[in-house]
KEKOL-46596 format. One line per 4 residues: number of its first residue (from 1); their letters; for each residue x, y, z of N, C-alpha, C. Coordinates in pm, 1 decimal, padded with zeros to 6 digits. Example, Ala and Ser with C-alpha at 12.3 -4.5 7.8 and 13.67 -1.06 7.14 Angstrom:
<nodes>
1) as) 01319.0:-00569.0:00780.0:01230.0:-00450.0:00780.0:01320.0:-00330.0:00780.0 | 01285.0:-00225.0:00708.0:01367.0:-00106.0:00714.0:01290.0:00003.0:00787.0
</nodes>
This chain:
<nodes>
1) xxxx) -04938.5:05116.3:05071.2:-04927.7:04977.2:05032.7:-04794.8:04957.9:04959.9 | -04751.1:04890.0:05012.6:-04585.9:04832.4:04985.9:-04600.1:04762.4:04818.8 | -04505.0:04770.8:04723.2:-04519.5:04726.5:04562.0:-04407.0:04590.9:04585.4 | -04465.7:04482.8:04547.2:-04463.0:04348.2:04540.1:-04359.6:04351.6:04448.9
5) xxxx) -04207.7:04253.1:04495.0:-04115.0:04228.5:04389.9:-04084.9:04095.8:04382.5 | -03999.0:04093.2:04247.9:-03981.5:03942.7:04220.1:-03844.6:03914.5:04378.8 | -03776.4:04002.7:04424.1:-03665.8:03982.8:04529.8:-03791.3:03926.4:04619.3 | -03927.4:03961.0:04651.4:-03988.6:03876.1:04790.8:-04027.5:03760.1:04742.2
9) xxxx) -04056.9:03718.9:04613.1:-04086.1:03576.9:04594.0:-03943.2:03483.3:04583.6 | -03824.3:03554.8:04552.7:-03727.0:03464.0:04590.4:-03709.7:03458.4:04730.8 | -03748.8:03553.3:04822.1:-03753.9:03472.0:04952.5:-03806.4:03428.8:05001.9 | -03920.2:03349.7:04944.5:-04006.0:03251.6:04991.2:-03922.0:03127.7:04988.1
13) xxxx) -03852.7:03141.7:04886.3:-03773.8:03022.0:04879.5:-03716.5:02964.6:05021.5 | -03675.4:03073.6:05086.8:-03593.2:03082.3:05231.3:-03674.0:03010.5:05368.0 | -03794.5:02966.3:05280.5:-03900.6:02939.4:05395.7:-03845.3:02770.8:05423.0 | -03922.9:02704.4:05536.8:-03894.1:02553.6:05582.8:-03977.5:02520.1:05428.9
17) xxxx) -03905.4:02397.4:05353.7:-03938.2:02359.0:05236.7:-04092.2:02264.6:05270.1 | -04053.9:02177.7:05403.2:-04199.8:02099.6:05487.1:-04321.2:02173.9:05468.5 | -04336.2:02304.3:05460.7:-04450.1:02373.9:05488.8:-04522.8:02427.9:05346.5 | -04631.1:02409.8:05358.1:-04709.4:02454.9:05245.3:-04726.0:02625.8:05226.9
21) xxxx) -04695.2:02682.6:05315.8:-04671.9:02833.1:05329.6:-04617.2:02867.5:05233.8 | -04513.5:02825.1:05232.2:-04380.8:02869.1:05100.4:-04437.6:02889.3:04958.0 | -04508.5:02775.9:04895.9:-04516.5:02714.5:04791.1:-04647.7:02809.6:04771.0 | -04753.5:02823.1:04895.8:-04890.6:02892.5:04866.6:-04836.2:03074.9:04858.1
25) xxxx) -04765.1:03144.3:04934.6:-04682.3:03262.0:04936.1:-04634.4:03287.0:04831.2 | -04556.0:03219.1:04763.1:-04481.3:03227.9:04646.9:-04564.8:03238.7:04489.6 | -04690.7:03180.5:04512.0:-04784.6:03197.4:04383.4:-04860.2:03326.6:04429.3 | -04852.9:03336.9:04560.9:-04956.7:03464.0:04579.4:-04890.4:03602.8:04496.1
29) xxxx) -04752.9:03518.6:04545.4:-04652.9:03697.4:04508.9:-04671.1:03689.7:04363.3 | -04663.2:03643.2:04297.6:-04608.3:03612.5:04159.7:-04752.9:03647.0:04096.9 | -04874.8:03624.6:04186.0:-04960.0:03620.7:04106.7:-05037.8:03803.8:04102.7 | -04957.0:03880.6:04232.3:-04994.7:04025.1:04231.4:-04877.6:04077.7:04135.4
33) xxxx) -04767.5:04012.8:04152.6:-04627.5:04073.4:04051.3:-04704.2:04074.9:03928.0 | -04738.0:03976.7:03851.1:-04796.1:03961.6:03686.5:-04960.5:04013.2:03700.4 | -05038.4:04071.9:03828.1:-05164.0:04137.0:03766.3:-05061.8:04271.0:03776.8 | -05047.5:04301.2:03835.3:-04979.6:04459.3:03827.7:-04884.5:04498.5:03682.5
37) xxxx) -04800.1:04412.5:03655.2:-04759.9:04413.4:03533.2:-04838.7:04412.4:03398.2 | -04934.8:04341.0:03445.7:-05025.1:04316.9:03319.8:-05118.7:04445.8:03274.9 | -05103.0:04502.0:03386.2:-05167.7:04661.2:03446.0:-05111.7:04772.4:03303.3 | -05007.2:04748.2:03237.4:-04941.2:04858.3:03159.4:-04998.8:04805.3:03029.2
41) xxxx) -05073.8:04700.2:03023.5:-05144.3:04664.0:02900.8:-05297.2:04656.3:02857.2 | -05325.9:04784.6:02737.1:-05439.1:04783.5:02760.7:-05554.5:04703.2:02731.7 | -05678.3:04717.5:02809.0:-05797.9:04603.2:02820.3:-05812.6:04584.8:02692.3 | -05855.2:04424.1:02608.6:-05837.9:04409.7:02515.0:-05725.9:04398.7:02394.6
45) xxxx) -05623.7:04428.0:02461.5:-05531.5:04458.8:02380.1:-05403.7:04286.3:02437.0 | -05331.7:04215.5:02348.0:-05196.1:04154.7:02336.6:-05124.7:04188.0:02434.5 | -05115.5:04038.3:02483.3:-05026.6:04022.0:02629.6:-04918.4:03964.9:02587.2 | -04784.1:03941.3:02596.8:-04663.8:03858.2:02507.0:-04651.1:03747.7:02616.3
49) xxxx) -04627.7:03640.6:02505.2:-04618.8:03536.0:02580.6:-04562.1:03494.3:02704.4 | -04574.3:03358.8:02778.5:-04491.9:03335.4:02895.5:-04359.0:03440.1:02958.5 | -04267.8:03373.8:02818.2:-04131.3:03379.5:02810.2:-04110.0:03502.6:02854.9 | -04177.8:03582.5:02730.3:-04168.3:03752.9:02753.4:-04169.1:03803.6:02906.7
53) xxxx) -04273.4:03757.2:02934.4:-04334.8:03846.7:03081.2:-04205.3:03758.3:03174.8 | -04183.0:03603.6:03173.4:-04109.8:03570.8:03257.2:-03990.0:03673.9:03283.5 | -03928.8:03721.3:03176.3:-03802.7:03783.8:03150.8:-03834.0:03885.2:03176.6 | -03963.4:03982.4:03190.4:-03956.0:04089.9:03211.1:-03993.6:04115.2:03357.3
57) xxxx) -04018.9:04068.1:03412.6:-04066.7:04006.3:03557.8:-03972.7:03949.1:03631.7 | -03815.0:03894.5:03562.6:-03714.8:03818.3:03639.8:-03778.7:03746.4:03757.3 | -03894.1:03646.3:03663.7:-03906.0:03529.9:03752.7:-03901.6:03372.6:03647.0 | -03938.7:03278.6:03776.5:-03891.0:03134.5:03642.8:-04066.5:03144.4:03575.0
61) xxxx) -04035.1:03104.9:03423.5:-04159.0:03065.3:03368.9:-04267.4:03030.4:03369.1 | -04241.3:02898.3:03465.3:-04351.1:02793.4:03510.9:-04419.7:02888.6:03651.6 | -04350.8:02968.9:03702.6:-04451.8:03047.7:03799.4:-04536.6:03166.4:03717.6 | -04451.8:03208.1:03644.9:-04569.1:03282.8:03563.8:-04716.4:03214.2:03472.6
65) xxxx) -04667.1:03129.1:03466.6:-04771.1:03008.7:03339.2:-04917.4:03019.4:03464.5 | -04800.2:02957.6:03580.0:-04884.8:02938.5:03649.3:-05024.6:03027.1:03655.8 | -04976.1:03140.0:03743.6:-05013.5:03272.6:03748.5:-05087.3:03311.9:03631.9 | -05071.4:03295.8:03502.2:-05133.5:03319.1:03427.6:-05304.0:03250.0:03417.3
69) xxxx) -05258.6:03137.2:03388.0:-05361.0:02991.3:03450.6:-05466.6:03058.2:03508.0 | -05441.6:03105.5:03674.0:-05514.3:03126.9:03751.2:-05604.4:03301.2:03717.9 | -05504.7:03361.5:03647.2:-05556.5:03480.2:03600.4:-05700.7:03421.5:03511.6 | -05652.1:03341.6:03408.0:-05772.3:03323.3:03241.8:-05888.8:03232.0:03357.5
73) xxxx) -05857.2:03142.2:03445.4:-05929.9:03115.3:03590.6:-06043.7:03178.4:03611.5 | -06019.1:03313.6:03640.8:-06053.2:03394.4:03703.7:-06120.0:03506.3:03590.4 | -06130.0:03433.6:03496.9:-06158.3:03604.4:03397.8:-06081.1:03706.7:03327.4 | -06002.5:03657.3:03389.1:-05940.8:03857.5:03387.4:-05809.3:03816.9:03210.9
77) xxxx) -05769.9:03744.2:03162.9:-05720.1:03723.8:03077.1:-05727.7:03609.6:02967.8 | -05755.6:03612.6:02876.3:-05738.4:03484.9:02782.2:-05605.6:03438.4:02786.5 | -05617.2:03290.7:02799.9:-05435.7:03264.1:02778.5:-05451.0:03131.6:02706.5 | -05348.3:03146.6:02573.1:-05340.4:03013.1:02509.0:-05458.4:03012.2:02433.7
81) xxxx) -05551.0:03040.4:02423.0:-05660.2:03027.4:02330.4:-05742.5:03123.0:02237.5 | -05739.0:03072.6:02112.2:-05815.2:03172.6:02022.2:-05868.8:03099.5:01966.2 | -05978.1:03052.8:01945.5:-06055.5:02966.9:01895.9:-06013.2:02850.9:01883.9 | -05982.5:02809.6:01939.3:-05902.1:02672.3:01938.4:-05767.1:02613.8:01922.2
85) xxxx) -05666.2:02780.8:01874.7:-05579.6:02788.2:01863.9:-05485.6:02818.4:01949.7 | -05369.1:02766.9:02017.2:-05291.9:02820.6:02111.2:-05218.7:02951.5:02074.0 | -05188.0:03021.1:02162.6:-05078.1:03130.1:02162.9:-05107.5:03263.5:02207.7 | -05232.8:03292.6:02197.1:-05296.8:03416.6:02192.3:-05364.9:03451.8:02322.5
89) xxxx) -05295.1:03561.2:02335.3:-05285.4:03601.8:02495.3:-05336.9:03745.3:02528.1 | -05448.3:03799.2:02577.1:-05484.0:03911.8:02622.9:-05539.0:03952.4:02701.7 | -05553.8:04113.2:02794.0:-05706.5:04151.5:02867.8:-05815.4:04109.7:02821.7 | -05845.9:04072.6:02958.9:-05998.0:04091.5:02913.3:-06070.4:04257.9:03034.8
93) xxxx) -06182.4:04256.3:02967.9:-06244.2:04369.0:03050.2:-06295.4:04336.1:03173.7 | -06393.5:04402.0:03287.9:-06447.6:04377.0:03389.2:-06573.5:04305.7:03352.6 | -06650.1:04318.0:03237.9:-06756.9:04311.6:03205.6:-06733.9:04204.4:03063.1 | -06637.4:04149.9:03054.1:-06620.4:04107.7:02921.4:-06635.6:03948.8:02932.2
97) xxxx) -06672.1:03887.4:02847.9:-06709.7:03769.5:02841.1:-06621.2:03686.4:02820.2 | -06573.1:03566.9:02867.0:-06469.9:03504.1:02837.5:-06446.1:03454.6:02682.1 | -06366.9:03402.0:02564.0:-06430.9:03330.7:02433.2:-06473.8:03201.9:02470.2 | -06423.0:03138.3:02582.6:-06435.6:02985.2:02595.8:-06607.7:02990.0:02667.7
101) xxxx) -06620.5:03058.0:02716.9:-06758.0:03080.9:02797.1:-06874.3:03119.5:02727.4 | -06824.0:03179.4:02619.2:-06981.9:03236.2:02534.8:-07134.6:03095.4:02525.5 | -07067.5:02990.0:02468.2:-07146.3:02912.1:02404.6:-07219.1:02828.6:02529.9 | -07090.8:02861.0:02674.0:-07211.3:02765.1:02771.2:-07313.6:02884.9:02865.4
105) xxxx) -07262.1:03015.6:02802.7:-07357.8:03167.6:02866.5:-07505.9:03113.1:02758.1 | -07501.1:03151.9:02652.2:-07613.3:03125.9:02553.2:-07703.3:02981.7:02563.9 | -07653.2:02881.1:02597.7:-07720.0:02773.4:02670.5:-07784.9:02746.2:02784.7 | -07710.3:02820.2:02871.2:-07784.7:02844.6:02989.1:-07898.4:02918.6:03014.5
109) xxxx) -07892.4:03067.9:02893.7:-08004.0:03156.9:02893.2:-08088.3:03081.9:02802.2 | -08046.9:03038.8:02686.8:-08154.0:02979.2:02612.5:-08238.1:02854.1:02695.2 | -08200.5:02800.2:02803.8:-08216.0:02652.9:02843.5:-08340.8:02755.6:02971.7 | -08289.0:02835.7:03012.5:-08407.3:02885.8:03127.8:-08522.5:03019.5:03019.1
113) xxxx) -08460.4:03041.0:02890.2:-08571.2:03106.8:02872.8:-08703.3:02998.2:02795.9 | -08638.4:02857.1:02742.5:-08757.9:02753.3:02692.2:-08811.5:02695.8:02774.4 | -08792.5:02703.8:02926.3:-08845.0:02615.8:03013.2:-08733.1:02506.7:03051.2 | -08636.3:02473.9:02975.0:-08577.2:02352.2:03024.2:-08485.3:02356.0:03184.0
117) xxxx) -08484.8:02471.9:03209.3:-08399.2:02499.1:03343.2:-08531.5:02580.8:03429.7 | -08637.2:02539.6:03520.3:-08720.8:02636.8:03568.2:-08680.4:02689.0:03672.7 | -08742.9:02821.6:03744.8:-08702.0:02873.5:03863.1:-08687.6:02754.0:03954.3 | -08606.5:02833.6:04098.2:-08590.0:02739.6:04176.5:-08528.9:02567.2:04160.7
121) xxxx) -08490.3:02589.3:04051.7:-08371.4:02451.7:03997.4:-08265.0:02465.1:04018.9 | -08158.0:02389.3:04068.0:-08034.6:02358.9:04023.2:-07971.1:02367.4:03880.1 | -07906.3:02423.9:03820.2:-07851.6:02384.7:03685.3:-07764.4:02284.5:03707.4 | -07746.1:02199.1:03602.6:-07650.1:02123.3:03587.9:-07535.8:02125.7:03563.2
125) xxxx) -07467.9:02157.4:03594.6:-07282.7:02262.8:03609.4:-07208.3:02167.4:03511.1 | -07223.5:02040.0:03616.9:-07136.6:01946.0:03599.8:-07127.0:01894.3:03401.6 | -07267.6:01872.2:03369.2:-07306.6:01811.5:03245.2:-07286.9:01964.9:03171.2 | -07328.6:02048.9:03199.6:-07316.0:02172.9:03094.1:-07147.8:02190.9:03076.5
129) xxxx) -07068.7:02241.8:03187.7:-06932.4:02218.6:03151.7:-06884.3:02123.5:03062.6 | -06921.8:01996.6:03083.8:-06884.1:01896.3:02968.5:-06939.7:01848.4:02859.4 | -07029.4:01933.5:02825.6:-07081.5:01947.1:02692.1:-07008.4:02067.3:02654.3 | -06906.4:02193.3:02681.4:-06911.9:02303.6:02649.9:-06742.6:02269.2:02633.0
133) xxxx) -06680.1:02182.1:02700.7:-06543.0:02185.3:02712.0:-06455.5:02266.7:02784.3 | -06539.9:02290.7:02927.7:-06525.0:02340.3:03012.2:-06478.3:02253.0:03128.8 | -06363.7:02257.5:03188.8:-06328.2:02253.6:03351.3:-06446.0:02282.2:03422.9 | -06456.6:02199.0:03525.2:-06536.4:02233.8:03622.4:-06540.1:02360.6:03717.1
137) xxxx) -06413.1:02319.7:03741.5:-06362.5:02482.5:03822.8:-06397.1:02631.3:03709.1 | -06384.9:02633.1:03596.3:-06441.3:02704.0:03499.3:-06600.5:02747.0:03534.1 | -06646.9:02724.7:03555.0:-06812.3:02696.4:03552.7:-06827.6:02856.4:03624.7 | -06804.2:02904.3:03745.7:-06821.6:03019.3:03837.3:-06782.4:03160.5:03718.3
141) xxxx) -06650.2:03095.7:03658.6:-06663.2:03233.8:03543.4:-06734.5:03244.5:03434.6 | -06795.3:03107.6:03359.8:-06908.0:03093.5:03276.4:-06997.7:03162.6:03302.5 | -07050.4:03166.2:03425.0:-07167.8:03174.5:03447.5:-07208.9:03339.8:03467.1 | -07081.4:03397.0:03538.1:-07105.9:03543.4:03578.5:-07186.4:03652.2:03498.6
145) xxxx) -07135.0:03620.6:03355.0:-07307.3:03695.7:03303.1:-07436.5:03671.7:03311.3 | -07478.6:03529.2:03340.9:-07624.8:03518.7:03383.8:-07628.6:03550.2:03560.8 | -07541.0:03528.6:03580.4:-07546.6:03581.7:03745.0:-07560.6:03723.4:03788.5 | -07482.2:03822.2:03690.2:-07507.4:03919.2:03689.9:-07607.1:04013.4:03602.9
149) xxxx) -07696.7:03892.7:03524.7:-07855.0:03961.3:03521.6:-07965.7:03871.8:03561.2 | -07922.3:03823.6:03709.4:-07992.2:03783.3:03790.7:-08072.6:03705.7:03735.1 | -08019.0:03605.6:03638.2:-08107.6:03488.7:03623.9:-08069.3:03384.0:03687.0 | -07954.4:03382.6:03726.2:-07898.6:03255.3:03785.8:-07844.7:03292.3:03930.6
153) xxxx) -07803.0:03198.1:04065.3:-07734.3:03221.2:04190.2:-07700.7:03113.8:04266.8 | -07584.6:03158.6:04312.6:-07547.2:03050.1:04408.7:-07587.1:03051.3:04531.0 | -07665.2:02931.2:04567.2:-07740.7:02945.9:04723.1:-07733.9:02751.4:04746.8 | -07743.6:02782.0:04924.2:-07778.5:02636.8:04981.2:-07954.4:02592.0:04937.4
157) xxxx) -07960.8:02577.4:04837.1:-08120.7:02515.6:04792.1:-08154.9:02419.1:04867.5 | -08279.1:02322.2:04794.6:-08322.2:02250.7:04837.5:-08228.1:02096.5:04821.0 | -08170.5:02126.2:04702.4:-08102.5:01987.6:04665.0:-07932.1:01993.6:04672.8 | -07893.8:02101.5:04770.3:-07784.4:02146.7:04833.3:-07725.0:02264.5:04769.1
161) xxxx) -07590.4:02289.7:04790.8:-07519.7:02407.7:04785.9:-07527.4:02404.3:04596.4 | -07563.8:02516.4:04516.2:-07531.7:02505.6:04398.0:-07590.7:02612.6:04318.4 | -07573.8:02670.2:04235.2:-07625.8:02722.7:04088.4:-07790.4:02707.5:04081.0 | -07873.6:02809.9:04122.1:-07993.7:02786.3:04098.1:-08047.6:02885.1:04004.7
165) xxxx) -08156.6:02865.4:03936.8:-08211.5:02961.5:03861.1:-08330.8:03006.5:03976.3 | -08300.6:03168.0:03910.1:-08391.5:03269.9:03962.0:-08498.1:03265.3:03900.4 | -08632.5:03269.3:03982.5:-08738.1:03289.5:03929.7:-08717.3:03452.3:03857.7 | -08807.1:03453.1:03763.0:-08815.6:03565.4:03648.8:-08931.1:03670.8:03724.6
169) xxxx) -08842.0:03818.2:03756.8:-08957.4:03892.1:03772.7:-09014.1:03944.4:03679.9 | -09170.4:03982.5:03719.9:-09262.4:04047.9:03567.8:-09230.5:04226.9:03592.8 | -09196.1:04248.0:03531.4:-09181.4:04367.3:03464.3:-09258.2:04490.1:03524.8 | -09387.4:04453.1:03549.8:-09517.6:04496.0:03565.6:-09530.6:04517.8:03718.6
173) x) -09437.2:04431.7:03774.1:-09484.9:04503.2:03927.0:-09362.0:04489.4:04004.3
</nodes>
């Protein structure tokens, strides 16, 4: 497997500007350039800001921001936020919980262990995200710890494609 440089995302540039290829190519690169980089820093541990990585990466800023964006997206990094505070930038683990995600994880389990979410329901994505101060697009990484103790799943239900709660198996059989 060939190692991704900032020289192939400047030649995306080289592409017909008309085409969405360019523009979608060019975040792809940028976005394996800065996980691989981010690779020499350990889980849990201080990522340096934009600027830093831009410069150390010899690419422009705003593609790294980007890239970053789509990383904290996705889980895999906090960016810009520490309790409410901007600046603070790090790994996260495979298994690690996002900070912005905790409070709509604990709602969701608390909401299906009182009854208010029963098996075979839809959760409400939409209203829980915006009680939590969550993006919508956010919601899929919220959720991955109840998904991954199978209380929650994404399936075509009865009331369409969405977030359903799992019925609870008993223990006992």
């Amino acid at each position: 497997m060939s190692e991704t440089t900032s020289a192939q995302v400047e030649d995306q540039d080289e592409l017909p500007p008309e085409t969405e290829t360019r523009h979608v190519r060019r975040r792809a690169l940028v976005l394996a350039l800065l996980r691989d980089h981010l690779g020499k820093y350990p889980v849990g541990g201080k990522v340096p800001p934009v600027a830093t990585l831009a410069a150390e990466l010899e690419l422009p800023a705003r593609d790294v921001a980007a890239a970053m964006a789509t990383l904290d997206e996705l889980g895999e990094v906090v960016y810009g936020w520490a309790g409410g505070k901007g600046g603070a930038h790090r790994r996260l683990g495979p298994r690690e919980e996002h900070p912005r995600d905790v409070l709509f994880d604990r709602a969701v389990r608390a909401g299906i262990r009182d009854g208010k979410y029963e098996a075979g329901t839809p959760l409400p994505t939409s209203i829980l995200a915006h009680q939590h101060g969550l993006a919508v697009q956010m919601v899929p990484r919220a959720l991955r710890g109840v998904i991954r103790d199978g209380l929650v799943s994404f399936w075509d239900g009865p009331h369409g494609p969405g977030y359903y709660v799992r019925p609870v198996r008993d223990a006992s059989s």
